[in-house]
N, C-alpha and C positions, 0 to 999 in steps of 0.2 A: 226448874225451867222445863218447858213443854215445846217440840219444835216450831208450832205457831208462833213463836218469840224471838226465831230465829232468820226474820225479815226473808222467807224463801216464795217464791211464787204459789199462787193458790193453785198451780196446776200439780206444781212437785211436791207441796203440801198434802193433797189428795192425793196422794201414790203414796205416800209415805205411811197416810193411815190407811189405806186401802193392805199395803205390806202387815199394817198391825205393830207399827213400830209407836208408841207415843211420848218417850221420857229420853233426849239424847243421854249418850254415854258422855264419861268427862270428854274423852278427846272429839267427837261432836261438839260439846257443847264450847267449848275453846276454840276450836278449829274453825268453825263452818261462818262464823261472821268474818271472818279475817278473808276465807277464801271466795266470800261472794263482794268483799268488796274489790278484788283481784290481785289481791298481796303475793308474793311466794311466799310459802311457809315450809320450814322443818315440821315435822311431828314425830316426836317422841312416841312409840307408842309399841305395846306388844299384837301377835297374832288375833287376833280375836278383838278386840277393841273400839272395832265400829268406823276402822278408816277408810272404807271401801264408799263407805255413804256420803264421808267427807268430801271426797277429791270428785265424788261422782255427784255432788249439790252442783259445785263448782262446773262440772262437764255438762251437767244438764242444765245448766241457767245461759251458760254459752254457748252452747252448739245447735248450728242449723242444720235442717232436714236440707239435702241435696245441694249441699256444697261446699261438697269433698270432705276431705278426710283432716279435720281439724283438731281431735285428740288425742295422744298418744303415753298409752298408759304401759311402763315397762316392766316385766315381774320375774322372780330368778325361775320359776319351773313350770312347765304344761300344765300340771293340776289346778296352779295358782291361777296359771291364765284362762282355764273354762269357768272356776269360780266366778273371777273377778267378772269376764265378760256373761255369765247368767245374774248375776247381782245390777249389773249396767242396764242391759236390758229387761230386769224386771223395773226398775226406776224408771227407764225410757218408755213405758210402755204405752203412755197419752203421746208421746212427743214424737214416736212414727221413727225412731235412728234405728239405723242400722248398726250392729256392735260384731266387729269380729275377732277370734282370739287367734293368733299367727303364734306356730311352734314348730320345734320340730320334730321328728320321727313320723309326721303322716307326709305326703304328698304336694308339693308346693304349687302345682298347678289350681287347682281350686283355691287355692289362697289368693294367689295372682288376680283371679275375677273376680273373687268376694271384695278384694281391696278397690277395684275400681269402682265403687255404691258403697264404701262404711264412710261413716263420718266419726266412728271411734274404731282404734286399734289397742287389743292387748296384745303383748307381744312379751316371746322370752329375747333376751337380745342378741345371742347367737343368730334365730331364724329370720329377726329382725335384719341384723347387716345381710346376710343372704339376700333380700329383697333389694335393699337397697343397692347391695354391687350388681344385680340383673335388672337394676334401673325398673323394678314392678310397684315402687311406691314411690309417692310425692310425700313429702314433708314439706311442700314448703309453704302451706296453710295451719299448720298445727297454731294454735291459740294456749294449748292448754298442754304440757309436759309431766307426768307423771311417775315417780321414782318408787315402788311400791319394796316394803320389804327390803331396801337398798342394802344392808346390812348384808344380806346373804348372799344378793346377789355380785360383791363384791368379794365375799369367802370364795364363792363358784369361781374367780376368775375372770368376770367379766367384765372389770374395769374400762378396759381400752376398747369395746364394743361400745359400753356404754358412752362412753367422752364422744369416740367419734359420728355416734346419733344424734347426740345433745348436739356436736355443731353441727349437722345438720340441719338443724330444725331452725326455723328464725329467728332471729336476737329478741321482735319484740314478742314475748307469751308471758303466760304464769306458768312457773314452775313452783312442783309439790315434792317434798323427798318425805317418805316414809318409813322409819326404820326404829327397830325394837332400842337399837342403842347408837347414840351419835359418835362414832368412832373419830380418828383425827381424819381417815380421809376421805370422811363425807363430809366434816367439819370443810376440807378442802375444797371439792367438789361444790360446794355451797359457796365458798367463796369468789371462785371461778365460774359459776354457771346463773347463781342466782342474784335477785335487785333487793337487798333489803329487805330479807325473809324475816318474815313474823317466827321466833322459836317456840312450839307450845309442846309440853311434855305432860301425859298423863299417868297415874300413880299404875304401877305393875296390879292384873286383875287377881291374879291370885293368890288366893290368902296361904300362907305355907302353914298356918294353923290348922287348915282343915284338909291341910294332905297327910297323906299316912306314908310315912318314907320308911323303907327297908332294907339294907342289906345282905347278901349271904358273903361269907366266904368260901366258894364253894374248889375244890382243886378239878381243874379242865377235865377229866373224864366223869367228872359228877355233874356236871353244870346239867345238860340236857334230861335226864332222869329227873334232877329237882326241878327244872322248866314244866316236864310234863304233869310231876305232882301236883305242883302251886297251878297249872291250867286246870287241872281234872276239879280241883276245890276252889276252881273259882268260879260264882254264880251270878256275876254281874251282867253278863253277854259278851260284851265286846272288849277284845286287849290286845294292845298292841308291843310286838315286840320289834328291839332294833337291835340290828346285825352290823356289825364294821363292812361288810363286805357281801356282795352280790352273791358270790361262791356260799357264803356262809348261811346267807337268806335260805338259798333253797336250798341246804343241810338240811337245817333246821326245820324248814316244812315239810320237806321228806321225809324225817323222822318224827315229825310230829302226826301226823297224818297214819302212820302206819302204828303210833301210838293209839289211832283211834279218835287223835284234836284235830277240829276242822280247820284248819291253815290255811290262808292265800298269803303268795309271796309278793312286793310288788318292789322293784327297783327299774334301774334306768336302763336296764341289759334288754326289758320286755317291751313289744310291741306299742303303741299309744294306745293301740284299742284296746289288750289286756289291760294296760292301767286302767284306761278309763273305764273297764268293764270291772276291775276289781274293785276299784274307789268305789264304785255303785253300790256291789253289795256290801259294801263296808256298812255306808253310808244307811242303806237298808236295814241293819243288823242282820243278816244274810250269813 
């Protein structure tokens, strides 16, 4: 199947290939008729999977330029929210919206006036309720309800932000839950929030045949020596390492660094800008 097949406008059709995309992934090619004929739907699905395009057919076949803020897309971390809002507005980019991503650790002032001209909002849900108890957002035009990731953003904690956005927003929309694994209390949450959700679940992308898994056993004052080994021999470019704890991260870079291995740290202790300046050169191979 080729997304000309998938009954979408010849405007979003031409963004599509103009993006360079031309073969949907499974969870597109499941998803995206359900969601333009205005179902709620679950999706099953992991990171990388192609759901961003899904939920964003649906936002770009619905939403009008200059009146108001009609979409609202919610995601468990900053990072996820500049992604998802640079993916939105590369799709919106014939259709003239305005997309803006609401988080926290920057400044909420600018947020405040960008929100009165978007007609999509991503948002993590923390900064999200902050707006809404300083009365700086209307929800009560949203059409289209967005649950990106729910899975984690539910591990975070942020359950009771989320329920109290959801009633928020108006009884009649489409609502989208997105999430790696349908737990029972988004099984919940779906029973409580949404109309007779279409459930589509697409197969996990990675093959564990073609991963190479390793262990060491290594005892706690060996581990960092062998970290630095296994980095000095490794020639692929970029690797990422995870630390239990913030404290631990920047050990770790400290000591790697002074080993002579290029390290950036990045957790939630750091400014938005650092992240966003480090994700970059991540992203770079930097």
């Amino acid at each position: 199947m080729k997304f000309d097949e998938l009954n979408l406008s010849s405007e979003l059709l031409r963004t599509i290939q103009k993006i360079g995309l031309t073969i949907p992934t499974e969870i597109q090619e499941k998803s995206i008729p359900s969601v333009l004929k205005g179902n709620d739907v679950i999706g099953e699905s992991a990171t990388g999977s192609g759901k961003t395009l899904v939920f964003g057919c649906g936002i770009l076949e619905n939403v009008t330029p200059n009146k108001g803020l009609q979409a609202l897309v919610l995601v468990p971390t900053r990072e996820l929210a500049e992604q998802v809002k640079e993916s939105l507005n590369e799709l919106s980019q014939n259709k003239k919206l305005k997309v803006i991503a609401v988080y926290g650790g920057v400044s909420i002032n600018p947020q405040m006036t960008a929100l009165k001209r978007s007609e999509i909002v991503v948002a993590t849900p923390g900064r999200l309720f902050d707006h809404m108890n300083q009365r700086t957002i209307d929800l009560s035009k949203i059409k289209i309800l967005v649950l990106d990731e729910a899975d984690r953003m539910l591990d975070m904690g942020f359950i009771r932000d989320v329920e109290k956005i959801i009633q928020r927003c108006p009884k009649e929309r489409q609502t989208m839950f997105f999430s790696a694994t349908i737990s029972s209390e988004i099984q919940r949450l779906s029973n409580k929030y949404m109309n007779n959700p279409i459930r589509v679940s697409a197969k996990k992308l990675v093959d564990s045949s073609k991963l190479k898994q390793v262990y060491y056993n290594a005892a706690r004052g060996l581990k960092l020596p062998l970290l630095v080994n296994l980095l000095r021999n490794e020639k692929t470019g970029l690797v990422m390492v995870f630390c239990n704890m913030r404290v631990t991260t920047d050990f770790v870079v400290k000591n790697l660094r002074l080993n002579k291995v290029d390290a950036m740290a990045i957790h939630g202790g750091l400014t938005q800008n650092k992240r966003t300046n480090m994700m970059s050169l991540f992203n770079h191979g930097k």
